[in-house]
C-alpha positions in Angstrom: 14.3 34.3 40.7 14.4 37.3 38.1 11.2 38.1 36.3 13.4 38.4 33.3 14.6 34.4 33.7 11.5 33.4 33.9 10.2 34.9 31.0 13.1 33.8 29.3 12.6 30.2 30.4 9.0 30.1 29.3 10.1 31.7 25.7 12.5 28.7 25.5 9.5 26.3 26.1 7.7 27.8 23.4 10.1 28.1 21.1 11.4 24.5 21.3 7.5 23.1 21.2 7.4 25.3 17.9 10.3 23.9 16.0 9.9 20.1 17.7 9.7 17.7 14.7 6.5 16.5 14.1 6.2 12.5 14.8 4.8 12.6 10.9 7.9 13.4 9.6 10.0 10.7 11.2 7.6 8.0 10.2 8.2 8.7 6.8 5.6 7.9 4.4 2.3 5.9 5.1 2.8 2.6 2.7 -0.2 1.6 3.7 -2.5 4.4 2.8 -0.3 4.2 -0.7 -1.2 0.5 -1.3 -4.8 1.4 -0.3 -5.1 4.4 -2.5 -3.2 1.7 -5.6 -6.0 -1.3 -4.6 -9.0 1.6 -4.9 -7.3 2.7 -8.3 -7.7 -1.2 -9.4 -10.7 -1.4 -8.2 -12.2 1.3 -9.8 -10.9 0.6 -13.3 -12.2 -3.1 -12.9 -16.1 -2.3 -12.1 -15.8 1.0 -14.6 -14.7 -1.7 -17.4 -17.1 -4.4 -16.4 -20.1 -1.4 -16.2 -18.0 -0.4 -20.0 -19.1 -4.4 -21.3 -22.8 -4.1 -20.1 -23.5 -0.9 -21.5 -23.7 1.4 -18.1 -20.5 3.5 -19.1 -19.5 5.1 -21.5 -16.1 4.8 -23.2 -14.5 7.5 -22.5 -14.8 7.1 -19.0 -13.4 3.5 -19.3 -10.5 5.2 -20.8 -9.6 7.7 -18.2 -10.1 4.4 -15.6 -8.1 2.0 -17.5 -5.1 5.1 -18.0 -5.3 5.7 -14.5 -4.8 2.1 -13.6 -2.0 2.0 -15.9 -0.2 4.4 -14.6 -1.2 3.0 -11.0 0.5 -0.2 -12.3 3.7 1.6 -13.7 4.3 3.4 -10.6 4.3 0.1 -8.9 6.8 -1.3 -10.6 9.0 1.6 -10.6 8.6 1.7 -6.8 9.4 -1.9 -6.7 12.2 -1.9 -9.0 13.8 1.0 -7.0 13.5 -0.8 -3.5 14.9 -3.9 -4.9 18.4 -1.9 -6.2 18.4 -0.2 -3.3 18.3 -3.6 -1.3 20.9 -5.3 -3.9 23.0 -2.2 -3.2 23.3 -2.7 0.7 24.1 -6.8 -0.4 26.6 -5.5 -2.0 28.3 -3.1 1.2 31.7 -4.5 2.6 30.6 -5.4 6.1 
């Protein structure tokens, strides 16, 4: 065996390792880290307006948490909204 082939051979290892596609990326998103991150949002907007009603925060800080919630809440839906016409779309393929 050539020194060149085998140089060549252990370029092609390399190079396939480098451009592999990483397992991430064929998973797709994590839902579950998503519906964690929107249950901490909830959360956080719930004890920051029941610390609002006995005087331990102040309003403007129960504003930002009950925006962010909001908009928590209205991603949700859009999200859900989307999946469901994608879902009534696939009902609706000739099979």
């Amino acid at each position: 065996m050539d020194i060149r082939s085998v140089q060549a051979a252990r370029q092609y290892a390399e190079t396939s390792q480098a451009i592999a596609p990483k397992a991430q990326a064929q998973n797709g998103p994590d839902v579950a880290a998503m519906a964690r991150d929107f249950a901490a949002t909830l959360k956080a907007g719930e004890e920051t307006a029941l610390s609002a009603m006995a005087g331990g925060a102040d309003p403007q800080s129960l504003v930002v948490a009950l925006a962010q919630a909001d908009l928590a809440v209205q991603t949700a839906v859009t999200v859900r909204d989307k999946v469901v016409e994608a879902y009534q779309e696939i009902l609706r393929m000739p099979v």
